[in-house]
C-alpha positions in Angstrom: -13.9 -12.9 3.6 -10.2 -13.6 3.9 -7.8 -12.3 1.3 -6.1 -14.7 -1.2 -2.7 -13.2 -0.9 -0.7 -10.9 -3.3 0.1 -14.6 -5.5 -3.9 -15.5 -6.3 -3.4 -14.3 -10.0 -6.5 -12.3 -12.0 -9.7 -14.5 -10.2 -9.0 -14.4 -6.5 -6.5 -11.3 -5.4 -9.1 -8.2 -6.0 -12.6 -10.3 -5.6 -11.5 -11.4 -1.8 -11.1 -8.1 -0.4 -7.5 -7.2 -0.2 -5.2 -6.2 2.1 -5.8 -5.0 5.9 -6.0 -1.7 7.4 -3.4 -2.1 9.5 -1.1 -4.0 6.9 -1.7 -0.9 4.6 -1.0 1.6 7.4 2.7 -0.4 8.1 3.4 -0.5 4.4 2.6 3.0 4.3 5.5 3.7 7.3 7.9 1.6 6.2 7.8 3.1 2.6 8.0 6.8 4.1 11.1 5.6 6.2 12.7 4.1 2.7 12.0 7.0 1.4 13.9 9.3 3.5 16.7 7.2 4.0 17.3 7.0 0.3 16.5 10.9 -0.1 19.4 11.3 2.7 21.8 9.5 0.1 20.1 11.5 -2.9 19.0 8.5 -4.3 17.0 9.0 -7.3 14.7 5.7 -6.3 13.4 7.7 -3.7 11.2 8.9 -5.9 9.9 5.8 -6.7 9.1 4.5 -2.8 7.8 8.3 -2.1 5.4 7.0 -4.7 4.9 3.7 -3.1 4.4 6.0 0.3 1.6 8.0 -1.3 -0.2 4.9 -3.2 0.0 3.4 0.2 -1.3 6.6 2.0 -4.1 6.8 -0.3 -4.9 2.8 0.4 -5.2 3.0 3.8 -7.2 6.0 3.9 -9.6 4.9 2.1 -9.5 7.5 -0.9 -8.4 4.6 -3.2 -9.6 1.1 -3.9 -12.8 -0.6 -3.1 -15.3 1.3 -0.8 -16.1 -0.1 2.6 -19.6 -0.7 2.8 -19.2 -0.3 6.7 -18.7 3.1 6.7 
């Protein structure tokens, strides 16, 4: 089933699956790079994308959101 895009509102964005593997996996590297650039410059937002890093981590490993029946 293809996925109805961050935009689909309450009926479409969860029920079609959500995003890739491999989308998760590059949001999860570019948040870890944003993350240690702003750390770098003490930035107190890093905390916020090292969250974004590890809700992203979690996502593509599987440990959090729907199950893959697949597996």
């Amino acid at each position: 089933m293809a996925w109805a895009g961050w935009g689909a509102g309450p009926a479409g964005a969860g029920s079609a699956g959500g995003p890739s593997k491999p989308f998760l996996w590059v949001a999860l590297l570019g948040s870890v790079v944003v993350t240690i650039v702003l750390a770098l410059e003490r930035s107190p937002t890093a905390l916020l994308t090292g969250a974004a890093a590890v809700y992203f981590g979690l996502r593509a490993s599987g440990r959090l959101g729907p199950k893959d029946p697949t597996r």
